[in-house]
C-alpha positions as CSV (number, residue, x, y, z in Angstrom):
1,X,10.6,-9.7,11.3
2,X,8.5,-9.1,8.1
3,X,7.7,-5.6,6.9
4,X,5.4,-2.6,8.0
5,X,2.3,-1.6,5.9
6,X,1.0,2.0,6.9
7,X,-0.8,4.8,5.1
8,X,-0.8,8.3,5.6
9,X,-3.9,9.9,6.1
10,X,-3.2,14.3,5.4
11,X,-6.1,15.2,5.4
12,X,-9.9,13.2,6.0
13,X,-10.0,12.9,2.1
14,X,-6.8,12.9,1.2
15,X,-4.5,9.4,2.2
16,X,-1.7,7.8,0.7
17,X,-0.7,3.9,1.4
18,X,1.0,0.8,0.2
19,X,-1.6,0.3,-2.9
20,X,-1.8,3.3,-4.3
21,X,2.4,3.9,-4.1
22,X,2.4,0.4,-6.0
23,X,0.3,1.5,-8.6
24,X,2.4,4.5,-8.7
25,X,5.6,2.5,-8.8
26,X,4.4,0.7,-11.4
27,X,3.3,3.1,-13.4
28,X,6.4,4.3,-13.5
29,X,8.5,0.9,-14.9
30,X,5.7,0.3,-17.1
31,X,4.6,3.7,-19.1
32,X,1.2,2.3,-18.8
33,X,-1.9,2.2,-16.1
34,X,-3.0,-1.1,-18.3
35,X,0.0,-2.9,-18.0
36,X,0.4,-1.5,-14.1
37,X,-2.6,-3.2,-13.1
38,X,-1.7,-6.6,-15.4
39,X,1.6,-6.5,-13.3
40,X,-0.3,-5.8,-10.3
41,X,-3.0,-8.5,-10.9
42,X,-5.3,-6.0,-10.3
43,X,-8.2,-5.2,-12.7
44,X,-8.1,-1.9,-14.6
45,X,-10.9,-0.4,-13.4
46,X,-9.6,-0.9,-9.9
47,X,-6.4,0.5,-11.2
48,X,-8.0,3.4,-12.7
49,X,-10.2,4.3,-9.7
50,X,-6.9,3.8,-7.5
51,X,-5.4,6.7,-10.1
52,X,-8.3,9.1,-10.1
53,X,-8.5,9.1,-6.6
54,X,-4.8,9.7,-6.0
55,X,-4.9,12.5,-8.9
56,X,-8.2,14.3,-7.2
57,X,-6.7,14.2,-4.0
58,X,-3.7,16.5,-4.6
59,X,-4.1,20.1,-6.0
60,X,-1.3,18.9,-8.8
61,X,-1.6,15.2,-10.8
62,X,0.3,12.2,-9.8
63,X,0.8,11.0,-13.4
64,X,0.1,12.4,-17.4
65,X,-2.0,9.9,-19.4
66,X,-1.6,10.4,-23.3
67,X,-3.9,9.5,-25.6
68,X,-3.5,5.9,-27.9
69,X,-2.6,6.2,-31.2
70,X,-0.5,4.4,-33.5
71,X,1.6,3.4,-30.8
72,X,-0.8,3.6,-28.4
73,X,-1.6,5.5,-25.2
74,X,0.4,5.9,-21.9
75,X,1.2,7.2,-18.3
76,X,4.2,9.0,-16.8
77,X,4.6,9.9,-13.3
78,X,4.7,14.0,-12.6
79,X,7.3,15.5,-10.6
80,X,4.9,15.5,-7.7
81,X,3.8,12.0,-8.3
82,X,8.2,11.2,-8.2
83,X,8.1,12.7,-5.0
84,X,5.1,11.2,-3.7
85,X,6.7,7.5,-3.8
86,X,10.4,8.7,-2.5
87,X,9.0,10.5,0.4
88,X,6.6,7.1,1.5
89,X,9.5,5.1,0.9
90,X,11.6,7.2,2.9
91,X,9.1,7.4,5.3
92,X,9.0,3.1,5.1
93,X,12.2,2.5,5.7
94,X,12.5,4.8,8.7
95,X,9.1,3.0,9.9
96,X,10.4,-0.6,9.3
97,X,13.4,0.3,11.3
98,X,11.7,1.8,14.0
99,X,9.5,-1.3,14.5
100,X,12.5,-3.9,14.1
101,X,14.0,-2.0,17.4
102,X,10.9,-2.0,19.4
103,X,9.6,-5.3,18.3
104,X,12.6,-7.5,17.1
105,X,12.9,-8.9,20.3
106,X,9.1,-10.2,20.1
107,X,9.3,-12.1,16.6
108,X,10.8,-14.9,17.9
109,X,8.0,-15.4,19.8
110,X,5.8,-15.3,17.2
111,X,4.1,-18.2,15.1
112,X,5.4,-19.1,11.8
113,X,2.0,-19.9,10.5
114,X,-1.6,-19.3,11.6
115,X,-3.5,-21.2,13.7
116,X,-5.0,-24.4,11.8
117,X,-8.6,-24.7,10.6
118,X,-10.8,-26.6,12.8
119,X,-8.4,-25.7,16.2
120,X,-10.7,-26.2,19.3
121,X,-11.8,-22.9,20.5
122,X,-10.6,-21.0,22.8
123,X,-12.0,-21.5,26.3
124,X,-14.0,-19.0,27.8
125,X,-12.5,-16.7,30.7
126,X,-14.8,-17.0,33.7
127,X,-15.2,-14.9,36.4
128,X,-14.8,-16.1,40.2
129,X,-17.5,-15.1,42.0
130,X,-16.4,-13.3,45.6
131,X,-18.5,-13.3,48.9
């Protein structure tokens, strides 16, 4: 069985998922949102909307941007923004085993690759008609 994608919505303006921990993540082994979103293939305005949304949804920042100089600018993850990728990882693994227990049993079951362009379709269910 593969792995479980979720996000955590805390409040209706406020959510937290697989994306925006990446960016985080990356943030964090790179020491730049730039070379986060290269690493990402992501472009950096997505990257940078990603990181204003995550920074505006918290009443503390995520990450510290300095400003570029000689050796240019940066990012650094907060405290908060630390804690904010341990806990959804936490909460991941506990997730991923969860779903390995309930579903395990099902994924041999499942295809090993989708269904082929240009398949027949699918007949349609018909009703029987009664008295």
């Amino acid at each position: 069985m593969h792995s479980i994608r979720f996000r955590v919505d805390l409040t209706p303006g406020c959510s937290i998922g697989p994306g925006k921990i990446q960016l985080l993540e990356a943030i964090a082994r790179t020491g730049s949102l730039r070379r986060a979103a290269s690493e990402l293939k992501m472009s950096y305005r997505r990257a940078w909307l990603l990181l204003d949304e995550i920074n505006h949804s918290f009443v503390e920042p995520a990450t510290l941007a300095t400003v570029g100089g000689a050796g240019g600018g940066g990012a650094i993850l907060t405290t908060f923004g630390s804690e904010l990728v341990q806990r959804y990882r936490a909460a991941a693994r506990r997730i991923d085993a969860v779903a390995k227990a309930e579903f395990g049993a099902l994924a041999a079951k499942a295809r090993s690759e989708p269904p082929r362009e240009g398949r027949p379709a699918r007949k349609k269910l018909v009703r029987a008609r009664t008295g």
